[in-house]
C-alpha positions as a Markdown table, in Angstrom:
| # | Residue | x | y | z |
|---|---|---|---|---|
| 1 | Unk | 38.2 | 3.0 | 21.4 |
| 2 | Unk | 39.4 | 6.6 | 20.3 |
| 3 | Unk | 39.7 | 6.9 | 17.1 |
| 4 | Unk | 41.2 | 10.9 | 15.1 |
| 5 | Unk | 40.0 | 9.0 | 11.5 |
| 6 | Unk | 39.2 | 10.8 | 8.6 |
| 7 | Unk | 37.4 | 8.7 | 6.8 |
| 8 | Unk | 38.2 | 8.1 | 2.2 |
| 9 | Unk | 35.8 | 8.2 | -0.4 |
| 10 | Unk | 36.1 | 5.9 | -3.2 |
| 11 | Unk | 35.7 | 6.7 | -6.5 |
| 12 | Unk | 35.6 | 3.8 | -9.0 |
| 13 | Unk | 35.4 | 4.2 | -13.1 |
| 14 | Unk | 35.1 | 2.5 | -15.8 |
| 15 | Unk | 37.4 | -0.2 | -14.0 |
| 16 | Unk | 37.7 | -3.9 | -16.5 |
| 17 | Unk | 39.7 | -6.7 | -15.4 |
| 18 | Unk | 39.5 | -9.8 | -17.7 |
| 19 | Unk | 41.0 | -13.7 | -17.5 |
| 20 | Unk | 40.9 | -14.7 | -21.0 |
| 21 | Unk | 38.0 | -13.5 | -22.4 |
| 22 | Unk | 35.9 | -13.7 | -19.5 |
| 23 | Unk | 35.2 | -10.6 | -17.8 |
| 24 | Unk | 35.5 | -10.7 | -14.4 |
| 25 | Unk | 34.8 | -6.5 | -14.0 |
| 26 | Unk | 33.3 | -5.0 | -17.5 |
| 27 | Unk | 33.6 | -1.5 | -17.3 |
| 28 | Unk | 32.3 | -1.1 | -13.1 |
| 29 | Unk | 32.0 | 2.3 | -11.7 |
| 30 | Unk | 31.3 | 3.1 | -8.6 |
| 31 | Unk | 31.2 | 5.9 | -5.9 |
| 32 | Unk | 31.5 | 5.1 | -2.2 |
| 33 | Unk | 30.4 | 7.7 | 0.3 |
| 34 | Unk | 33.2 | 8.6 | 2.7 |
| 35 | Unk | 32.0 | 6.9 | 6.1 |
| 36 | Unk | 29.3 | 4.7 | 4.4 |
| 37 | Unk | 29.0 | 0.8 | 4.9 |
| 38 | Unk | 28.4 | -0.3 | 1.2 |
| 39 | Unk | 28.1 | -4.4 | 0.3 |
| 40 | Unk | 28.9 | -5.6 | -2.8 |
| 41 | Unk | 26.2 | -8.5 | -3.1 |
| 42 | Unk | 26.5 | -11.1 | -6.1 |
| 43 | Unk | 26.5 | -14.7 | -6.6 |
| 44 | Unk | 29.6 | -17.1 | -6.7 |
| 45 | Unk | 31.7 | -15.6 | -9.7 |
| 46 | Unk | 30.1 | -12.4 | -10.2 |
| 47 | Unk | 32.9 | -10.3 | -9.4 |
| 48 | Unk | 32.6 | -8.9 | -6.5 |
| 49 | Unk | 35.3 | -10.3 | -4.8 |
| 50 | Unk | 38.0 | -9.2 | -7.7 |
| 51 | Unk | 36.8 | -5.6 | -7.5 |
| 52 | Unk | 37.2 | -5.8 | -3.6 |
| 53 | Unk | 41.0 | -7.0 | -4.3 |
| 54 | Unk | 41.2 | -4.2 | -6.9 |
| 55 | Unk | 40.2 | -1.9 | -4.1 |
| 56 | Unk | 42.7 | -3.5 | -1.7 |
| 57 | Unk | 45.5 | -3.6 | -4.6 |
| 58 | Unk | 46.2 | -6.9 | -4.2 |
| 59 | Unk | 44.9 | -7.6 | -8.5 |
| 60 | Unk | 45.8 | -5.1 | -11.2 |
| 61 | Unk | 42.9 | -3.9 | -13.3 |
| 62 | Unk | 43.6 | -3.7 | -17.1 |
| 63 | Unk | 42.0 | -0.3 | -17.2 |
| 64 | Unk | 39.6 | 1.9 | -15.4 |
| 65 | Unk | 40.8 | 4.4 | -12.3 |
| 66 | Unk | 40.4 | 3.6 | -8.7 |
| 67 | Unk | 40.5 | 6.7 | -6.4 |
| 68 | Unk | 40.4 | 7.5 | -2.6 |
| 69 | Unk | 39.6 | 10.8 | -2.2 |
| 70 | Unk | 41.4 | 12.7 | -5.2 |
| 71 | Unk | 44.5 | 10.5 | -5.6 |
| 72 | Unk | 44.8 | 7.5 | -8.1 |
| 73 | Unk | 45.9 | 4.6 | -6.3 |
| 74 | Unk | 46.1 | 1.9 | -9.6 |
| 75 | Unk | 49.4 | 1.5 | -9.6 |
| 76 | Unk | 50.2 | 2.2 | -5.5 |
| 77 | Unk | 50.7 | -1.2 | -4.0 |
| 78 | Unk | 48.7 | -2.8 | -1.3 |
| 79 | Unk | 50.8 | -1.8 | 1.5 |
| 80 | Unk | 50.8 | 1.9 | 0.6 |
| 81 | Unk | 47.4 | 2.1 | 0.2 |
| 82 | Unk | 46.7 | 2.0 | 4.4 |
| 83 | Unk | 43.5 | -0.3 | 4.1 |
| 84 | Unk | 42.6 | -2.2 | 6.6 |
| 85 | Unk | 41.8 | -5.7 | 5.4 |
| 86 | Unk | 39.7 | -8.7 | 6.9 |
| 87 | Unk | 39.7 | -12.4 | 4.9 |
| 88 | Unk | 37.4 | -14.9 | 5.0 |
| 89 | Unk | 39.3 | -17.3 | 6.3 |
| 90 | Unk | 40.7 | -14.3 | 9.0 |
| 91 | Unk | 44.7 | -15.3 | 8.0 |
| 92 | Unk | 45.9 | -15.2 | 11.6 |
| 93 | Unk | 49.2 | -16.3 | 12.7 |
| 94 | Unk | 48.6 | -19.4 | 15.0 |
| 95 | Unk | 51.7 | -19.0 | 16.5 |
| 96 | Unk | 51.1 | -15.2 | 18.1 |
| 97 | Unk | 49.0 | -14.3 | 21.0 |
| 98 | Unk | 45.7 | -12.3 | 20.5 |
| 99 | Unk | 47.5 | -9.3 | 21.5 |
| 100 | Unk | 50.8 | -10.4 | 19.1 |
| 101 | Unk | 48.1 | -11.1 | 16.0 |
| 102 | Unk | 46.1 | -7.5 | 16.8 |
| 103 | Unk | 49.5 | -5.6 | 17.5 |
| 104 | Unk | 51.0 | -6.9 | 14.5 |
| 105 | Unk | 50.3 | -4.4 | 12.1 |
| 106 | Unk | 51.7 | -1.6 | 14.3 |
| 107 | Unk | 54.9 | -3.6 | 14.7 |
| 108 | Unk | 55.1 | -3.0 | 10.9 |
| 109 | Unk | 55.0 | 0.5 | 10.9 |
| 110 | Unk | 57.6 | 0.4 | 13.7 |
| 111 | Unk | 54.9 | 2.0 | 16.1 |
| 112 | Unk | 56.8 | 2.5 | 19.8 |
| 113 | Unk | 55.9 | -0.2 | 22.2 |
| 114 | Unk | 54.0 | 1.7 | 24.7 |
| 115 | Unk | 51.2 | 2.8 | 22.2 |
| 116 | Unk | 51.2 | -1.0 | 20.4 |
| 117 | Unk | 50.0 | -1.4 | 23.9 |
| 118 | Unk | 47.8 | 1.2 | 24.2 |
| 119 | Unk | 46.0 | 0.9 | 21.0 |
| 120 | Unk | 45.8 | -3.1 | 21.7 |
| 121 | Unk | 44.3 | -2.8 | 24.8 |
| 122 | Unk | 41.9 | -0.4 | 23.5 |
| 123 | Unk | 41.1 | -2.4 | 20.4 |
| 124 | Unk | 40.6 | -5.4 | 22.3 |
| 125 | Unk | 37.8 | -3.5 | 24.6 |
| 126 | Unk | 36.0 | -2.4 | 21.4 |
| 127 | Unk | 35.7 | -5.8 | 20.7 |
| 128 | Unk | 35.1 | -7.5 | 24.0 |
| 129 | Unk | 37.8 | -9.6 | 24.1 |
| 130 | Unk | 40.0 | -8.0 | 27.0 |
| 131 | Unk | 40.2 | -10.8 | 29.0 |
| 132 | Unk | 41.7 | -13.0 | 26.0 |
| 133 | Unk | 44.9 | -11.1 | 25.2 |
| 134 | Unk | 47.7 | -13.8 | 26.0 |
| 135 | Unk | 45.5 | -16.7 | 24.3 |
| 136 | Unk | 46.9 | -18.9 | 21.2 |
| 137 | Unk | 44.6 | -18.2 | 18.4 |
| 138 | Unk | 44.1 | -22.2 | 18.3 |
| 139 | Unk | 42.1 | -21.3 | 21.7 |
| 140 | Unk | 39.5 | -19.2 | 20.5 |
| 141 | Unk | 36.0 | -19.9 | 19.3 |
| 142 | Unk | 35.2 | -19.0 | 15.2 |
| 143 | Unk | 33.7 | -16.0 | 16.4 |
| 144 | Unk | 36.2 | -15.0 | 18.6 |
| 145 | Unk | 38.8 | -15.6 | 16.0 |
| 146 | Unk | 36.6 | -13.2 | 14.1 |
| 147 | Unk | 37.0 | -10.7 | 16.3 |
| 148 | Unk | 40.6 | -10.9 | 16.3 |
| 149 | Unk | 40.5 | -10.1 | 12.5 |
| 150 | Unk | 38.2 | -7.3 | 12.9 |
| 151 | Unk | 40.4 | -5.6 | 15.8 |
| 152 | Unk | 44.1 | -6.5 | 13.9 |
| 153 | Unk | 42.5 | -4.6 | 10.7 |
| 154 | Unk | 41.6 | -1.5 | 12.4 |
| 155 | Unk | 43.9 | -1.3 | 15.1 |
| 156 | Unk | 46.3 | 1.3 | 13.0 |
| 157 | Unk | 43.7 | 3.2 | 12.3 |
| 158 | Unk | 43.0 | 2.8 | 8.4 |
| 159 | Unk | 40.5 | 5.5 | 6.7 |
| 160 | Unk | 39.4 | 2.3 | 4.5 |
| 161 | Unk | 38.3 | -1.3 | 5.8 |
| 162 | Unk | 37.6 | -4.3 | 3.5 |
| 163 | Unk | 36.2 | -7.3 | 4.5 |
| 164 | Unk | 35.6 | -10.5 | 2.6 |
| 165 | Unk | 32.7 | -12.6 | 3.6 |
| 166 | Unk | 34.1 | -12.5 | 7.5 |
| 167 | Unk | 31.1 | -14.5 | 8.5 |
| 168 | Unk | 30.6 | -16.8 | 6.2 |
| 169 | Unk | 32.2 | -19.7 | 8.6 |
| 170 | Unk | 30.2 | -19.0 | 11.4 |
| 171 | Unk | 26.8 | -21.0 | 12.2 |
| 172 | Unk | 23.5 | -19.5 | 11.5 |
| 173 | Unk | 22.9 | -17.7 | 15.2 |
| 174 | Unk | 26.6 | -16.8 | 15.9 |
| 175 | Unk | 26.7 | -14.9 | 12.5 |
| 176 | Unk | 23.5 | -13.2 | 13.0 |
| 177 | Unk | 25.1 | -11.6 | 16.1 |
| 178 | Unk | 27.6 | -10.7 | 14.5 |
| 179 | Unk | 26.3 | -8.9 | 11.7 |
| 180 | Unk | 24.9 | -6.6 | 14.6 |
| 181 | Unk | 28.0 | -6.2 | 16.6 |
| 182 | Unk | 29.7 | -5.5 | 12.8 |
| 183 | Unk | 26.8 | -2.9 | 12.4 |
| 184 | Unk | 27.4 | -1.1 | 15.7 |
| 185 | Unk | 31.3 | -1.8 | 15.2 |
| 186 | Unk | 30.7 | 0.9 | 11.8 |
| 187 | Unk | 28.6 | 2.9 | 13.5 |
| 188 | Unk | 31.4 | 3.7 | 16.1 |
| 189 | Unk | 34.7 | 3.8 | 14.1 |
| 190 | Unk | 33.4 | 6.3 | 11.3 |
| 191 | Unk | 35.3 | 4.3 | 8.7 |
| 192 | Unk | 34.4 | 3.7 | 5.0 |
| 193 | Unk | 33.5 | 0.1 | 4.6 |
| 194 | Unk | 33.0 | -2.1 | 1.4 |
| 195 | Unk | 31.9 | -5.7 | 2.8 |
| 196 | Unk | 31.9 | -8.3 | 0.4 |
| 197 | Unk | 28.9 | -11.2 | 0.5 |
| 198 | Unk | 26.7 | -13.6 | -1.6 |
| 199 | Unk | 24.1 | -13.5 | 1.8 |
| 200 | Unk | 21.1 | -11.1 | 1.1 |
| 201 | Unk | 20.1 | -10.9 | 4.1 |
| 202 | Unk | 23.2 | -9.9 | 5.8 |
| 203 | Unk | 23.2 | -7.2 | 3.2 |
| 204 | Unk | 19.9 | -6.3 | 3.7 |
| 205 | Unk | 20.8 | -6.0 | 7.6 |
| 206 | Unk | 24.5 | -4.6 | 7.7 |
| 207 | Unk | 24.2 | -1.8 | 4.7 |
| 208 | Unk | 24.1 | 1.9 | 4.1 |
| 209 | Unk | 23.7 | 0.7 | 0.9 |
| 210 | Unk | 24.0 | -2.2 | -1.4 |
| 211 | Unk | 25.6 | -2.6 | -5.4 |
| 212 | Unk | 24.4 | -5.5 | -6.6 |
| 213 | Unk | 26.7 | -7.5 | -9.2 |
| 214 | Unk | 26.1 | -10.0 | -11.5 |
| 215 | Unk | 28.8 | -10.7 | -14.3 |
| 216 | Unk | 31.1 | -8.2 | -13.5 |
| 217 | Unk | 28.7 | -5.4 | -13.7 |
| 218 | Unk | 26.4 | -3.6 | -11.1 |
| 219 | Unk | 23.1 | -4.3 | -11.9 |
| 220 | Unk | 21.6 | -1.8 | -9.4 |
| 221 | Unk | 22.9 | 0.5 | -6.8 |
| 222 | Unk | 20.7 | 1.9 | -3.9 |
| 223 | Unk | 19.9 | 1.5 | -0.3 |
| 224 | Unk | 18.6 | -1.9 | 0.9 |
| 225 | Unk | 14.9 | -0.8 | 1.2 |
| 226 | Unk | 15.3 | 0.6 | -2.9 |
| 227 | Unk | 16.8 | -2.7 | -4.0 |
| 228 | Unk | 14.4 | -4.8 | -1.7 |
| 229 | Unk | 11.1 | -2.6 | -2.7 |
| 230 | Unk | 12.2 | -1.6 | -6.4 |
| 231 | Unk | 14.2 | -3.8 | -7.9 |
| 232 | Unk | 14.8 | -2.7 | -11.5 |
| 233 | Unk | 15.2 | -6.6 | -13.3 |
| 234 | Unk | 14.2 | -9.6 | -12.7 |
| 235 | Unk | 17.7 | -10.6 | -11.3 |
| 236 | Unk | 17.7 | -8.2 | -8.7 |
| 237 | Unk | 14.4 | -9.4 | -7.6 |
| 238 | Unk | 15.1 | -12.6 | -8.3 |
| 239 | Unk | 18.4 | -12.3 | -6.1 |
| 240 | Unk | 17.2 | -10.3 | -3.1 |
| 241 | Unk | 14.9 | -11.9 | -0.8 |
| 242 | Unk | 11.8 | -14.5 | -2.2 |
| 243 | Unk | 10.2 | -13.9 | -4.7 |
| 244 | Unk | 7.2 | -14.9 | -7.3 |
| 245 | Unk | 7.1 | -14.0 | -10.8 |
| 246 | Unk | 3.7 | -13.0 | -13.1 |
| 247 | Unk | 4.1 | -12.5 | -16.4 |
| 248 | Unk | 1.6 | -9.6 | -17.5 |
| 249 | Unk | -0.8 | -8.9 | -20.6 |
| 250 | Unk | -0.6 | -5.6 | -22.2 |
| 251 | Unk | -4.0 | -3.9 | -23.6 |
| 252 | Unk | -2.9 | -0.3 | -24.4 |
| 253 | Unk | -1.4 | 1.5 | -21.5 |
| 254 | Unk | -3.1 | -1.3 | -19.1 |
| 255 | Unk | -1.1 | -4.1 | -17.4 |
| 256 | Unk | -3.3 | -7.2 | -16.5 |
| 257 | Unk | -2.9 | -10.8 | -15.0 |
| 258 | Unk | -6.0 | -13.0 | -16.6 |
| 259 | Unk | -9.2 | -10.5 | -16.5 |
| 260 | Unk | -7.7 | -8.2 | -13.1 |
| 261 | Unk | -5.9 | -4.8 | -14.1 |
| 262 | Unk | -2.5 | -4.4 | -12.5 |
| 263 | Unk | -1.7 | -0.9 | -13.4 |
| 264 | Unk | -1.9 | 1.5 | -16.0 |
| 265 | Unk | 1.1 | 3.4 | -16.9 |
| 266 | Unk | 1.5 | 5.0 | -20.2 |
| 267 | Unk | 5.3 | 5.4 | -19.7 |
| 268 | Unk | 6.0 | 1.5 | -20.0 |
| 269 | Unk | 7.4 | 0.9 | -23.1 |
| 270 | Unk | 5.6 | -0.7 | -24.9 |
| 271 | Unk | 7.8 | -3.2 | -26.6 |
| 272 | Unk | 9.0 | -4.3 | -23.7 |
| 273 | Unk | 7.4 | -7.8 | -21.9 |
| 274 | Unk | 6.5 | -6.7 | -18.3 |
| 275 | Unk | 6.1 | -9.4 | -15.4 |
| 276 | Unk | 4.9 | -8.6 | -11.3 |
| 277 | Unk | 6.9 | -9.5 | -8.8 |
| 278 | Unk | 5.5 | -10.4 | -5.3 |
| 279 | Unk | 6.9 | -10.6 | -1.9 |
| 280 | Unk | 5.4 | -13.6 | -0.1 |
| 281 | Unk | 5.3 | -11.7 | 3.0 |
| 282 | Unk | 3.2 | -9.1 | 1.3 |
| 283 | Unk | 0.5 | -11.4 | 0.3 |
| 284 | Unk | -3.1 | -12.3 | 2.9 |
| 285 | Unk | -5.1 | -14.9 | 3.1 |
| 286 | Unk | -8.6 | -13.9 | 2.8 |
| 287 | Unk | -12.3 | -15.5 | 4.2 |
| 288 | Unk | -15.3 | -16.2 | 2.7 |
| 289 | Unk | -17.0 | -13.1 | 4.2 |
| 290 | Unk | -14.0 | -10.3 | 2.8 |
| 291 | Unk | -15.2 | -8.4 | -0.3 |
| 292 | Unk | -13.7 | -7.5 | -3.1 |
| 293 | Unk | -11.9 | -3.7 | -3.3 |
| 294 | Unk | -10.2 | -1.7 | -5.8 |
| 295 | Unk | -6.7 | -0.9 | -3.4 |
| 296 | Unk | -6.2 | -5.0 | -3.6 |
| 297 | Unk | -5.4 | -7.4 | -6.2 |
| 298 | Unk | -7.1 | -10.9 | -5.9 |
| 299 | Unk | -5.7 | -14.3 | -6.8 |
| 300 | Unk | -7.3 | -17.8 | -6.3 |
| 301 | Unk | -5.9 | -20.9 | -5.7 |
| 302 | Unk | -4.8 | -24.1 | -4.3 |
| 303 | Unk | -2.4 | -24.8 | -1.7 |
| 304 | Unk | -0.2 | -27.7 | -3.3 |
| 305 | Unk | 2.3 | -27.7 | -0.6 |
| 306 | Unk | 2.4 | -26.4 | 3.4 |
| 307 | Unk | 5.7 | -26.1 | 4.5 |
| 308 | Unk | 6.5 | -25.1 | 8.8 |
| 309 | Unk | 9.6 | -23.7 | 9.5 |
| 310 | Unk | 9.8 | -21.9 | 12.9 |
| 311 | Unk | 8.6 | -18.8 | 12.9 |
| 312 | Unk | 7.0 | -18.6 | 9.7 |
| 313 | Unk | 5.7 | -20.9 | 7.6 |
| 314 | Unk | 5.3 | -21.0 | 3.8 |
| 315 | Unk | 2.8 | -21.6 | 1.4 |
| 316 | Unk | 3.4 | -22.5 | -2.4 |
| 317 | Unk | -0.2 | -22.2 | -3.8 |
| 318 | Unk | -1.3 | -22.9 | -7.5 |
| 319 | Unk | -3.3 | -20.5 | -8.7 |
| 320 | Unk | -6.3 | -20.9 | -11.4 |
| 321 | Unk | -4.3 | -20.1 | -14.2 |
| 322 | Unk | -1.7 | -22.3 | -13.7 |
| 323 | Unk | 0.4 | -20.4 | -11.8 |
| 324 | Unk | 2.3 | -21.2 | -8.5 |
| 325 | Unk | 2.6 | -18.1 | -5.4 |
| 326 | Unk | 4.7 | -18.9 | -2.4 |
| 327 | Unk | 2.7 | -17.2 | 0.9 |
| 328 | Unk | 4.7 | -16.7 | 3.9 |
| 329 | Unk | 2.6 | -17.2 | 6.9 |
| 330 | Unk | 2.7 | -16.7 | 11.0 |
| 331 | Unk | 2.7 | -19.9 | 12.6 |
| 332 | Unk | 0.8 | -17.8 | 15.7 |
| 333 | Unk | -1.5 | -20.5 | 17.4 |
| 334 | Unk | -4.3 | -17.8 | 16.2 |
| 335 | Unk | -3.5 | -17.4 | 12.4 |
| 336 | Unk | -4.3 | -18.5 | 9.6 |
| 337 | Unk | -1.5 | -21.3 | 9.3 |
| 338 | Unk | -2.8 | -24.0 | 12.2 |
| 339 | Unk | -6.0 | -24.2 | 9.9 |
| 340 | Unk | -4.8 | -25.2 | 6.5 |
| 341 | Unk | -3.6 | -28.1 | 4.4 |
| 342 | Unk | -2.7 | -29.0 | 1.3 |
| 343 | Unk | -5.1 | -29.6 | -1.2 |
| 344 | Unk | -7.5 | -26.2 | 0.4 |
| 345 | Unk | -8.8 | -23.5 | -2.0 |
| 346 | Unk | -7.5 | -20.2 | -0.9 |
| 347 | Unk | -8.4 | -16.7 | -1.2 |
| 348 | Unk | -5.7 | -14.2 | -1.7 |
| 349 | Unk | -4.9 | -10.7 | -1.8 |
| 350 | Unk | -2.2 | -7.9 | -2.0 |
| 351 | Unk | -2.2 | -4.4 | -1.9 |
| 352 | Unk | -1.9 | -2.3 | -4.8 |
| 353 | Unk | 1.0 | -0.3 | -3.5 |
| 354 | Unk | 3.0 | -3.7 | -3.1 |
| 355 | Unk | 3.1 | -4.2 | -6.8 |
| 356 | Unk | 6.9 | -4.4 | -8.1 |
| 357 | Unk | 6.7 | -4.4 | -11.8 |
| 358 | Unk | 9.8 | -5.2 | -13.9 |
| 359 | Unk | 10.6 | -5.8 | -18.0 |
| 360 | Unk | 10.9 | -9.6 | -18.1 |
């Protein structure tokens, strides 16, 4: 599909929006990249969802500015604002055709017939569904339907497309092939994109970057390899992907976890409590013949539970302190996993450079 789009930053400040006296935004700013593909990732009822309807205009802040490009749109309703919009439930009309539900939009703005054909046709190529133009919506697979959504909200051409968790009805497979086509789908249009979703790994897969929100604020901003590798709290890395927490002993500027030093870093604060956080991917199992180095950190244990699921498996070992680790492991014929059960003592072991460490 041609597209002519100039793509719309957005600049968010200072933006509140409260029901009572619970704040559903407190004070969110935010600057999107023209052309970028940013999530806003959060659990159920962490706002990320009202600030994509502020974006959208279809809620009223109670302060704060939102901009696209230079020009305040607070008080521009929804309509006005040209945004292209995709719901989670995908609101289309059951009654239309495909090609009635895509062209829709261009039959607003009075478009002549020939090019609500045009652009149509061509928006139905860019999303494979050509030969499905005279079907009834009621005809049409989940992720078809999706599909539909996707092409009615950028058929006209909008410099800004919101979506709200479009994928979150599909089935496990189905949505993971979507979150590719919805990548390459980006990658093609040029258009500035704020996706909505409480799925971490879709936002780890679909993002130019990721804000994080938890009670209407953004706890961290970044790429998905900065919020996956350096979380900056414990609910971030809590949040994003698996994770195992160790709470750390301070002696001076050293960090330790029983008698092994962690790190030293005389910039910590020191009145701070500081806790590791550790990737269960990022940790090895270890023989009886592997020595001891000073680029790895060493923990012993106790697996108290083996669990197989598919590709990987995972490992929740108790460790001598009293401590548990989760260890994801291969389920290769040749590894590690198709030797162990519960109730073995295990060696383990993590590089140095893995080590996340956050205030707890």
């Amino acid at each position: 599909m041609k597209q002519n789009i100039t793509s719309l930053e957005i600049s968010i400040k200072d933006l509140t929006k409260r029901y009572g006296k619970i704040y559903a935004l407190d004070t969110v700013s935010l600057d999107i990249k023209a052309g970028e593909f940013l999530t806003l990732l959060g659990p159920s009822g962490s706002g990320k969802t009202t600030l994509l309807m502020a974006i959208a205009g279809f809620n009223r802040p109670d302060s704060g500015s939102i901009k696209f490009a230079n020009q305040e749109m607070i008080l521009t309703p929804p309509h006005k604002r040209e945004v292209g919009m995709v719901f989670q439930n995908y609101a289309l009309f059951p009654h239309m055709s495909v090609f009635e539900n895509i062209g829709f939009p261009l039959k607003l703005r009075k478009a002549p017939n020939d090019q609500i054909k045009e652009k149509v046709h061509d928006a139905l190529k860019t999303v494979q569904l050509s030969d499905y133009a005279n079907r009834k919506i009621d005809q049409l697979s989940g992720g078809q339907r999706q599909r539909v959504a996707l092409a009615r909200a950028f058929v006209f051409g909008p410099r800004i497309l919101l979506m709200d968790e479009p994928l979150s009805a599909l089935d496990k497979k189905l949505r993971e092939q979507m979150q590719i086509e919805l990548k390459q789908l980006h990658r093609k249009l040029g258009v500035t994109t704020v996706y909505v979703t409480h799925d971490q790994r879709e936002a780890l897969t679909m993002s130019d970057r990721i804000a994080v929100i938890n009670e209407g604020k953004i706890e961290q901003l970044g790429t998905p390899k900065e919020i996956y590798n350096s979380p900056n709290s414990s609910f971030v890395a809590d949040f994003i992907g698996e994770s195992s927490f160790l709470q750390l002993n301070r002696k001076g500027d050293d960090l330790y976890f029983s008698s092994e030093k962690i790190i030293t870093n005389k910039k910590l604060n020191k009145n701070k409590e500081w806790a590791m956080v550790i990737r269960p991917e990022r940790l090895s199992i270890v023989n009886k013949s592997y020595r001891k180095n000073s680029s790895n950190i060493h923990f012993s244990g106790e697996i108290s539970e083996l669990v197989f699921q598919g590709e990987t498996a995972l490992a929740l070992v108790k460790l001598m302190e009293g401590n548990f680790l989760s260890v994801r492991l291969s389920t290769k014929s040749s590894d590690d996993f198709n030797n162990l059960k519960t109730g073995n003592k295990i060696q383990l072991c993590m590089n140095r450079k893995d080590v996340i460490i956050i205030p707890h």
